[in-house]
C-alpha positions in Angstrom: 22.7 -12.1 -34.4 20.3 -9.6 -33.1 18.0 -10.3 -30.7 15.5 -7.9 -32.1 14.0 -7.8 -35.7 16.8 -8.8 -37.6 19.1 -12.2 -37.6 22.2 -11.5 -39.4 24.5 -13.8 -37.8 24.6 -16.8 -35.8 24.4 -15.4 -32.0 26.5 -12.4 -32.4 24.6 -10.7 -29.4 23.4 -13.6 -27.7 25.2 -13.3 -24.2 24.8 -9.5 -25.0 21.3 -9.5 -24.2 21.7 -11.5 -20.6 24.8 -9.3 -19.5 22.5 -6.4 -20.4 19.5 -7.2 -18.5 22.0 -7.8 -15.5 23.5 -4.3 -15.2 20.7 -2.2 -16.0 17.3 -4.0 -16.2 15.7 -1.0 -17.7 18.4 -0.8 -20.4 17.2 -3.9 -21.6 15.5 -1.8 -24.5 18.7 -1.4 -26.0 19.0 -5.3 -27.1 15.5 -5.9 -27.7 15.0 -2.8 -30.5 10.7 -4.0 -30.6 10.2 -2.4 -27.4 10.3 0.7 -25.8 11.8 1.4 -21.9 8.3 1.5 -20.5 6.6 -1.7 -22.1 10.1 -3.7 -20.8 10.2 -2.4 -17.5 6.3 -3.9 -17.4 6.7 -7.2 -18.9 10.3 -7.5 -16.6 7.8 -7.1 -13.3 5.1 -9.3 -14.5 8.1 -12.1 -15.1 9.3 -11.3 -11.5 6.3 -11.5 -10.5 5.0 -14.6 -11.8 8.5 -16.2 -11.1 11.6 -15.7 -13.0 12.4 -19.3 -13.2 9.9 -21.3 -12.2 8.3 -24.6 -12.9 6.7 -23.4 -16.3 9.9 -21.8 -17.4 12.3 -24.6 -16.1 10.1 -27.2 -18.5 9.8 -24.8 -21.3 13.8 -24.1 -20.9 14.2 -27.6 -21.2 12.5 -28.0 -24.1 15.0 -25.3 -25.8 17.9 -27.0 -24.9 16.8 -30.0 -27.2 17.9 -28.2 -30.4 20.4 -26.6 -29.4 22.2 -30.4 -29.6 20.8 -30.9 -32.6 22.4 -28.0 -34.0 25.5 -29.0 -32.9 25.0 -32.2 -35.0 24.0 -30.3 -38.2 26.5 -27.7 -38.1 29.6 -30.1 -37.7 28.5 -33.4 -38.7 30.6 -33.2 -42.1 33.6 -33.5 -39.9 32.7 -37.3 -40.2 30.2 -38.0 -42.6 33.0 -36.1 -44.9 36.1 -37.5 -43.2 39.4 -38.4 -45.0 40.0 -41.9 -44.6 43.2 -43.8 -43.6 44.8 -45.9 -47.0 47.3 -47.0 -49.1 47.6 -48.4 -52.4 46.7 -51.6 -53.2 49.9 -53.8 -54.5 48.8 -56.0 -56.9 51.8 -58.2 -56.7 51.3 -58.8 -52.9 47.6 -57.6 -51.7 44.9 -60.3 -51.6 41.3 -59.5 -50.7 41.9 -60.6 -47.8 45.2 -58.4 -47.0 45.1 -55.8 -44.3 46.5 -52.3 -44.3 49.8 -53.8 -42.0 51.3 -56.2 -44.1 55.0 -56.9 -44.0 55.8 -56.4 -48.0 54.4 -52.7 -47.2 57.8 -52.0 -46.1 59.6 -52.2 -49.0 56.3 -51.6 -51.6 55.4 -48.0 -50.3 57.3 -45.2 -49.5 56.1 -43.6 -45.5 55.8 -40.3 -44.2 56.3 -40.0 -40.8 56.1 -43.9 -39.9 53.6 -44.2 -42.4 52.9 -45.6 -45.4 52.0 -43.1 -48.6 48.6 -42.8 -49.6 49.2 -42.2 -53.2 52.2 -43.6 -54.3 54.2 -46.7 -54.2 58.0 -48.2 -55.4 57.6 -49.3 -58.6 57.7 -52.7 -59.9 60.1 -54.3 -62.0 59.1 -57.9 -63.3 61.6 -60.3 -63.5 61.8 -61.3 -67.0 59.2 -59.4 -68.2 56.5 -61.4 -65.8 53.6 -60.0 -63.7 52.0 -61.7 -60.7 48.8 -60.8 -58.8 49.8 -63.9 -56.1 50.4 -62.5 -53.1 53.8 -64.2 -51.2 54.8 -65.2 -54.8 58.5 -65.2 -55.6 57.6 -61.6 -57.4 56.7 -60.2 -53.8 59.9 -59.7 -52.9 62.7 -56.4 -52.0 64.4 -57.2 -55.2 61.7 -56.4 -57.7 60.5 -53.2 -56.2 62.8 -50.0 -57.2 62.9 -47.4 -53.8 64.1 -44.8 -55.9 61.3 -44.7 -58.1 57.7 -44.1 -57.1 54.1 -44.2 -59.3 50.6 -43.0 -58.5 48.7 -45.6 -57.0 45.6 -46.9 -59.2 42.5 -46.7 -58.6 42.3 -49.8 -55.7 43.1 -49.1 -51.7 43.2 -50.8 -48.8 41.8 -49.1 -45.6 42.9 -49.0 -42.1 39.5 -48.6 -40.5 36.4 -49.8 -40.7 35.0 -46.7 -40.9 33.0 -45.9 -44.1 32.5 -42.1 -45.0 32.2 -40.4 -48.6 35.6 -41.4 -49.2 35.5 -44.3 -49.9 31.8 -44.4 -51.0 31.9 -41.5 -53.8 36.0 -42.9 -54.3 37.6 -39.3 -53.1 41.8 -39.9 -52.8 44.9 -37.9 -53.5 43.9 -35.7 -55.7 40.3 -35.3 -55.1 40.1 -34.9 -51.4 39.6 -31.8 -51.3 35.9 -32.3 -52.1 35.5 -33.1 -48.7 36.9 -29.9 -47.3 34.4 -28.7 -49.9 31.6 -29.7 -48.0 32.7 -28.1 -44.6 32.9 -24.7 -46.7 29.2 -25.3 -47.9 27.6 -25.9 -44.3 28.8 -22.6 -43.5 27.2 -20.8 -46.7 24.5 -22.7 -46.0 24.7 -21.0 -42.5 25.2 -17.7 -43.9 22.1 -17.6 -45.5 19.7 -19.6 -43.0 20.4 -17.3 -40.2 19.4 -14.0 -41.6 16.7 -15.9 -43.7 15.8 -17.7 -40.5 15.7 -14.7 -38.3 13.7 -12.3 -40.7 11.1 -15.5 -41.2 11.1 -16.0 -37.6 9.9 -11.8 -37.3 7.4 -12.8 -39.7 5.8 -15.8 -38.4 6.7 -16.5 -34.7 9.7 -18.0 -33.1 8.4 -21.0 -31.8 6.8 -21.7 -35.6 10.1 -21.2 -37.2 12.0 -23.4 -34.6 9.7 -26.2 -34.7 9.6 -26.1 -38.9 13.0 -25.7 -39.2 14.3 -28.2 -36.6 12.2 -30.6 -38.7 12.7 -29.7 -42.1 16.1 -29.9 -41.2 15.4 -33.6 -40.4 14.1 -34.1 -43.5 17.4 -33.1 -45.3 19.7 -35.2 -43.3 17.8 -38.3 -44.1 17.5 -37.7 -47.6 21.0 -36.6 -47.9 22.0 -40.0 -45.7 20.3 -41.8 -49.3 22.7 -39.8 -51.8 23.7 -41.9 -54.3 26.2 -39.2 -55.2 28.2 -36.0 -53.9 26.8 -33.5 -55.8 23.3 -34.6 -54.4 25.0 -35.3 -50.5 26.3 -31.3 -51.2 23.2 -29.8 -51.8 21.0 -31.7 -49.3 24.2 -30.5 -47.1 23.6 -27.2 -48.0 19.8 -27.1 -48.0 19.9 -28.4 -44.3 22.0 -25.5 -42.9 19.6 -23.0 -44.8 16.8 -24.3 -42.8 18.0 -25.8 -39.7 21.0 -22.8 -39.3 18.3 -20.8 -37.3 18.0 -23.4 -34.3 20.7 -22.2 -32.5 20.2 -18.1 -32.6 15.9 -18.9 -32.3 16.4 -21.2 -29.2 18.7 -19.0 -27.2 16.4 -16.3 -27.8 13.1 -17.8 -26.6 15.1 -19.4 -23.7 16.5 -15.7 -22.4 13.1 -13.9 -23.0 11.7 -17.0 -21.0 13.1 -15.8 -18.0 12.9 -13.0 -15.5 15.7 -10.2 -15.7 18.2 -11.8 -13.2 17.9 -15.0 -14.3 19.4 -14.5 -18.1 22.7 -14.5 -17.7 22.6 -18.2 -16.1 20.3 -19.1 -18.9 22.0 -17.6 -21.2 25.1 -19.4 -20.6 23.6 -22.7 -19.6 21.9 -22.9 -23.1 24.8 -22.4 -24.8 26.4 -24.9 -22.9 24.2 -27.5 -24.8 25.8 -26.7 -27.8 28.9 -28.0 -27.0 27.4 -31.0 -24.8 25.7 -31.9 -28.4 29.4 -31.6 -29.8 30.6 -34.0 -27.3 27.8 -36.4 -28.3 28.2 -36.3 -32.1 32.0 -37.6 -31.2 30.4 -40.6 -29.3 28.0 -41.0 -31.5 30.6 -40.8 -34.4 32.4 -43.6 -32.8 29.8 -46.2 -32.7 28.2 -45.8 -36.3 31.1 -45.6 -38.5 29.0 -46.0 -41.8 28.0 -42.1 -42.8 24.5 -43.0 -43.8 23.7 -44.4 -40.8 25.5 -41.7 -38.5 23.0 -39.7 -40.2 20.0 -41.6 -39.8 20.9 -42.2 -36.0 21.9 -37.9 -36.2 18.6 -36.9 -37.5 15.8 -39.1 -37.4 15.3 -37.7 -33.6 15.7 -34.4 -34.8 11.8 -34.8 -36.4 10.4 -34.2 -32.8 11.3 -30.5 -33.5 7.7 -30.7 -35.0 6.0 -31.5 -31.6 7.3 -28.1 -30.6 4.1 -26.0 -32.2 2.0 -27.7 -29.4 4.4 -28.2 -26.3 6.2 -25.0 -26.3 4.8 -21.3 -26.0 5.2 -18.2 -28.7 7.4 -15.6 -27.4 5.3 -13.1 -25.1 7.5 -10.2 -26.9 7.0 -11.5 -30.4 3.6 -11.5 -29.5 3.5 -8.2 -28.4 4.9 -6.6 -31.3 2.4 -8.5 -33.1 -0.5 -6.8 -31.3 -1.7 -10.5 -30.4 -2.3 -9.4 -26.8 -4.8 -11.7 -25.8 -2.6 -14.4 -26.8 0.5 -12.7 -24.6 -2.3 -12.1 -21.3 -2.8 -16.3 -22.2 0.7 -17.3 -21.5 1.2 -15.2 -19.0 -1.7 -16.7 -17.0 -0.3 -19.6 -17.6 2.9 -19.5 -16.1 1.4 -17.6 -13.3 -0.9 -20.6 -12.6 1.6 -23.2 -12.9 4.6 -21.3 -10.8 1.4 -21.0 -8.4 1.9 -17.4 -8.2 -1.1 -14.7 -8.4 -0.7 -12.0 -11.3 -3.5 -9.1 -11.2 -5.6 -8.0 -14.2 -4.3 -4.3 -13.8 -0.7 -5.3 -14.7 -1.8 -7.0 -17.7 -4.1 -3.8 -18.9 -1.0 -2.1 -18.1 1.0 -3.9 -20.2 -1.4 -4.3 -22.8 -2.5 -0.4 -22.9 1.3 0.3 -23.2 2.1 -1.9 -26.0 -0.9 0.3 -28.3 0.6 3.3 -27.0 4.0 1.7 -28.2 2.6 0.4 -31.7 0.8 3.4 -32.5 3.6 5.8 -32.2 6.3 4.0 -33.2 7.8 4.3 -36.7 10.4 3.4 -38.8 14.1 5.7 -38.2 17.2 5.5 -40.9 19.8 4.9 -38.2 22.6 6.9 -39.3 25.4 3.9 -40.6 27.3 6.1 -42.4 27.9 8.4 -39.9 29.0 5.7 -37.7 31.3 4.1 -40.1 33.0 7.8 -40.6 33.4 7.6 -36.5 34.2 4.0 -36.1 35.9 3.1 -39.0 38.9 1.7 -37.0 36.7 -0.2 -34.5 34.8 -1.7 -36.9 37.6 -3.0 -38.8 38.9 -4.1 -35.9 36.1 -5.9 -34.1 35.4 -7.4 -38.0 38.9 -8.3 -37.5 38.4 -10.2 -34.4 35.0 -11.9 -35.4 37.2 -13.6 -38.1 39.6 -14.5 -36.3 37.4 -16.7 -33.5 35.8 -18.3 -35.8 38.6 -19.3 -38.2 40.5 -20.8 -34.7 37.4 -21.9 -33.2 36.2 -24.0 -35.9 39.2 -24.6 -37.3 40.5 -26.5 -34.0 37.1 -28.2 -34.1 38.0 -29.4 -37.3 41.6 -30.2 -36.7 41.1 -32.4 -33.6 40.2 -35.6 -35.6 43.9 -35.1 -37.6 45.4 -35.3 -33.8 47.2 -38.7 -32.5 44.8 -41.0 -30.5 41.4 -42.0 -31.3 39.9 -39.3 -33.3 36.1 -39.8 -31.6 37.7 -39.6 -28.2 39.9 -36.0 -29.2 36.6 -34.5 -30.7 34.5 -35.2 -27.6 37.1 -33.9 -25.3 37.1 -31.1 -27.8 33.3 -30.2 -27.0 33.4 -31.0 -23.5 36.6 -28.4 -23.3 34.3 -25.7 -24.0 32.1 -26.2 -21.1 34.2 -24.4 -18.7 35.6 -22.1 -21.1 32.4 -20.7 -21.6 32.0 -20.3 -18.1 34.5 -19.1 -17.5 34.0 -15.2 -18.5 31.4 -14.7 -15.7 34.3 -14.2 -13.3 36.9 -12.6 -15.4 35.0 -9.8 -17.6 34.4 -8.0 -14.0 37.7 -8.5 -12.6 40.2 -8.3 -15.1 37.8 -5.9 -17.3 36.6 -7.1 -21.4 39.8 -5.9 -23.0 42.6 -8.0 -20.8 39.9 -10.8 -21.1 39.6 -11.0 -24.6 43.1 -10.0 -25.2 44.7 -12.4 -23.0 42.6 -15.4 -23.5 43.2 -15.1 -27.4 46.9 -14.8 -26.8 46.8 -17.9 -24.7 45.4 -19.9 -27.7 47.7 -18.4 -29.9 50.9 -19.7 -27.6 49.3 -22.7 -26.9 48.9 -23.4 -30.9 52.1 -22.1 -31.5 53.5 -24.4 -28.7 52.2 -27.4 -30.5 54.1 -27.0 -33.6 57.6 -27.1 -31.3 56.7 -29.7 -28.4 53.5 -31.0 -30.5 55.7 -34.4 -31.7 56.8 -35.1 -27.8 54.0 -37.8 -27.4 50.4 -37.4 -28.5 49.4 -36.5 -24.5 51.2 -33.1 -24.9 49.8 -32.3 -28.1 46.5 -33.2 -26.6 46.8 -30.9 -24.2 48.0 -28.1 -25.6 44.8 -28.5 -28.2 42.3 -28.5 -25.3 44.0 -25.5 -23.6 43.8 -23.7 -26.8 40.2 -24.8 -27.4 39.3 -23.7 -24.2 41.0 -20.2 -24.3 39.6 -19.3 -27.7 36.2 -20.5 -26.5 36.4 -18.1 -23.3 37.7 -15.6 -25.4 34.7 -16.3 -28.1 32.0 -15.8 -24.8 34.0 -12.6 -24.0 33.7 -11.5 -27.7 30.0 -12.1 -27.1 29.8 -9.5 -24.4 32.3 -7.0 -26.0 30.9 -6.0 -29.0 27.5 -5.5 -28.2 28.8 -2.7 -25.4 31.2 -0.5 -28.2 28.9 0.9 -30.1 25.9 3.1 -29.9 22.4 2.0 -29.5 20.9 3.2 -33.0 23.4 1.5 -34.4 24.4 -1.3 -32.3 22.4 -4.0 -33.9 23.1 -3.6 -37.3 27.2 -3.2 -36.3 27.7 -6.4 -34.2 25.4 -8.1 -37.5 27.9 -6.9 -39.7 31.0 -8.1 -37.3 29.7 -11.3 -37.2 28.7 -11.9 -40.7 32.1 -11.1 -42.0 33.1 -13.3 -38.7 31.1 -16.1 -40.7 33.8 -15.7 -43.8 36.6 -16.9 -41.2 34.3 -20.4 -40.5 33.8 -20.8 -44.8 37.7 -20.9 -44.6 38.1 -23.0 -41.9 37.3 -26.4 -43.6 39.9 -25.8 -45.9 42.8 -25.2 -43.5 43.2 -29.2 -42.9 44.6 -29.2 -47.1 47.7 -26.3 -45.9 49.5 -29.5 -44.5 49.7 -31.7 -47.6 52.9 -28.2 -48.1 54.0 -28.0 -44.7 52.9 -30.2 -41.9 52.4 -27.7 -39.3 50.8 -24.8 -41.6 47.0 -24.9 -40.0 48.8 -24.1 -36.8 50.9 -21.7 -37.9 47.7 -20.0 -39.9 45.6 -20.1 -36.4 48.4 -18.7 -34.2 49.4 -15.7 -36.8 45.6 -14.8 -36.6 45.5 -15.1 -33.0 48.8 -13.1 -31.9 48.0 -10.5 -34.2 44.1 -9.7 -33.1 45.1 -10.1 -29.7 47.4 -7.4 -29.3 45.3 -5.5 -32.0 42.3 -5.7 -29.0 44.4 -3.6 -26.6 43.1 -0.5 -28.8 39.5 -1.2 -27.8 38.3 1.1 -25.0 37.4 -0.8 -21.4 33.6 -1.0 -21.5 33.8 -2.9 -17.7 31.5 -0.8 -14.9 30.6 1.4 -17.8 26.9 2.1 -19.3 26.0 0.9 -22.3 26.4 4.0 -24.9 23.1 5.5 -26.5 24.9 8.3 -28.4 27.9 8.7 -30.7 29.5 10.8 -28.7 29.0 8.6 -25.8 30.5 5.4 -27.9 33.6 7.8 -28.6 34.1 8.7 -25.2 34.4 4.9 -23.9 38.4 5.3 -23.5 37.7 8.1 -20.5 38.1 7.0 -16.3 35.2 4.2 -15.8 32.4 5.0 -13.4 31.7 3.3 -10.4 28.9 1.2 -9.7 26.3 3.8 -7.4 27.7 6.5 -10.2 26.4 4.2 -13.1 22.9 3.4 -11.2 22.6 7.3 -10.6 23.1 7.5 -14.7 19.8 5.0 -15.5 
């Protein structure tokens, strides 16, 4: 997303706006499109001023952090509320209620697959003299009556393997009808599709804190009543609804937490926040473990999540979004605030300052057509490209997520190691973009998960510990590469147009994570076809990034020109302070 007037997709600029403020403090206008170079360079002073993380930031920053988990939760829940279930068919002959899912007629009842038995077929049965017996041990439970070269759908009876209780096996959703729960995966992310820009144009309208608070608990709201459904099609729009109004924690919360902080301090905030994300991810797998039963996952999920509410009294509006308002008495509030509880001293002539150059701003500022067209004649290739790539990550990224419970092991334990992979992963890219430059970064990271996935399929039935750990090392890589992405776009394009590019990227980026849930259904026609998806996608973007231009020790471009001249010798550091 933006982190101006105009959400469009989830985060697609979010570390763009901390790197930004790091190089060039002044350029900072160029993420925040509200505010001109003058009225940020004022505000920027009063923050260092007042301290850049102090007390009252480090309280309110905590505060953020909060939904940011419980995003995590909404976005990904359905990978167990909606899980497939471990069964086979019930066999009438031999199964009494009180059979398990090992029994030792299974053997010669059920076909396996791969040392396990079939879910939705078994031998058939061949009575002795015409006779049928529901008796489990009876003389009719034996080899003899049960033809292994002739197999049946199962009925309409299962046994399970786990206690674990999800819409499976509540709405009855086997064989042929599971892939109503990849449905559901595909619907949180429409839902998502339309909450963030919905979210982000309410949040212009009425104040990010308001739209944060109402749609953290709103989105409460739907998770309990959808945790009541007495059917799917009800669970599936109450799924949907929630992302429409919750979808807009994640993009709202990083962007109060960044414009929070003072100028050097929002690249570490930037990063730290999102590392909540993936701590919540971690969570929902422990969580996940302990409350097997989908109704009360959900309940124990987002019944919490109602504190959101609380937030229209404990945390402050955004100073900017006040600003733009022309609420400046409201602004000079918080900003005494802070002041008074960092114990710092602020004087009255930076805030006329400040507030004499936000009228200036308002009253001369109007509306420009930023030239897309032209951009799209000049950039076709990049765009394409960078669209290309935004797919890509989040096809893999999610589609990992997804794929972790289908790993050997404990499922709970492979999807928490799967959010706490990401941790370092996204940290990652604060020592490499300089170093190794944006383009190796991104190129090399994504062609690390691509090996690593494509590794998996060849060594992937050596032992579940080395398919393991070829999933986390692709995890992680695709999630460094995803922070790199992060950076990347928002520093190839121009600045009239740079906003509503890296929406677009990112919003056909969104397609890739509506396609993801349904990856999981490629194996039922060849085992190892999610992998082989994910690595074809990941080889292929990769390489197609080396025809980016470096953008590392560069400034960010303002003109067309500029953006097409990105491939030329990079500037040094003093040379690139000289140009701002």
């Amino acid at each position: 997303m933006t982190l101006s007037t105009r959400v469009n997709g989830l985060c697609c600029e979010k570390m763009a706006g901390g790197h930004v403020s790091n190089e060039n403090h002044s350029n900072e206008t160029e993420q925040f499109a509200t505010h001109d170079a003058s009225d940020v360079n004022i505000l920027d002073a009063i923050l260092v001023r007042i301290g850049e993380f102090g007390r009252y930031q480090m309280f309110n920053y905590i505060l953020l952090c909060i939904p940011m988990i419980f995003n995590a939760f909404q976005s990904i829940s359905y990978v167990f509320t909606a899980s497939p279930v471990v069964y086979r068919c019930n066999i009438t002959q031999c199964d009494s209620p009180n059979s398990q899912y090992w029994e030792a007629w299974v053997n010669f009842t059920i076909p396996h697959k791969d040392f396990n038995p079939d879910q939705c077929h078994r031998y058939v049965f061949e009575s002795p003299i015409g006779k049928q017996s529901s008796v489990p041990s009876s003389p009719y439970c034996v080899p003899e009556n049960f033809d292994s070269t002739r197999q049946e759908k199962c009925g309409k009876d299962f046994k399970f393997r786990d206690e674990e209780y999800t819409i499976s096996n509540d709405f009855g959703f086997f064989c042929s009808e599971e892939w109503k729960l990849n449905m559901v995966g595909t619907i949180n992310n429409v839902g998502q599709f339309i909450g963030i820009p919905l979210g982000g144009l309410l949040a212009d309208r009425y104040g990010r804190r308001t739209m944060l608070a109402i749609g953290g608990f709103l989105s409460s709201i739907m998770g309990i009543i959808r945790s009541f459904s007495p059917n799917y099609y009800m669970f599936l729009s109450f799924e949907l609804l929630d992302m429409v109004v919750g979808s807009t924690l994640f993009p709202t919360s990083f962007l109060l937490a960044i414009e929070l902080v003072g100028p050097k301090r929002r690249v570490a905030a930037a990063t730290i926040i999102t590392i909540f994300y993936s701590l919540g991810e971690a969570l929902l797998g422990v969580l996940a473990g302990q409350f097997q039963n989908w109704r009360v996952l959900l309940r124990v999920l987002y019944i919490p999540a109602a504190v959101h509410i609380f937030f229209l009294v404990l945390l402050p509006e955004s100073v900017r979004w006040l600003l733009s308002q022309r609420k400046e008495e409201q602004a000079i509030a918080i900003l005494r605030r802070a002041a008074r509880v960092n114990k710092r001293s602020l004087s009255d002539s930076s805030l006329q300052q400040l507030v004499q150059s936000n009228k200036e701003k308002l009253a001369e500022s109007n509306e420009t057509t930023y030239p897309i067209r032209n951009a799209f004649k000049r950039f076709s290739w990049r765009i394409a490209n960078c669209s290309l790539c935004w797919f890509t990550h989040t096809l893999i990224a999610l589609g990992l997520s997804l794929n972790s419970v289908n790993l050997g092991g404990n499922k709970y334990n492979n999807f928490m190691l799967n959010g706490l992979v990401q941790v370092p992963g996204l940290i990652l890219p604060l020592f490499i973009m300089n170093s190794l430059g944006r383009r190796t970064s991104l190129c090399g990271s994504m062609l690390v998960c691509a090996v690593c996935i494509g590794a998996s399929i060849i060594f992937g039935k050596n032992g579940h510990a080395t398919e393991l750990t070829l999933f986390l090392i692709g995890k992680f890589a695709i999630t460094c590469s995803f922070q790199v992405l992060y950076f990347f776009t928002s520093e190839i394009f121009p600045t009239n147009v740079r906003n509503s590019l890296l929406s677009l990227c990112s919003m056909i980026g969104r397609i890739g994570s509506m396609i993801a849930p349904q990856t999981p259904l490629l194996a039922n026609y060849y085992e190892f076809a999610p992998q082989l998806l994910f690595a074809s996608f990941g080889l292929v973007s990769g390489f197609l990034t080396l025809f980016f231009p470096e953008t590392a020790n560069k400034s960010l471009p303002t003109t067309m020109d500029e953006a097409s001249n990105l491939s030329g010798k990079s500037k040094g550091k003093d040379e690139r302070d000289e140009d701002i």
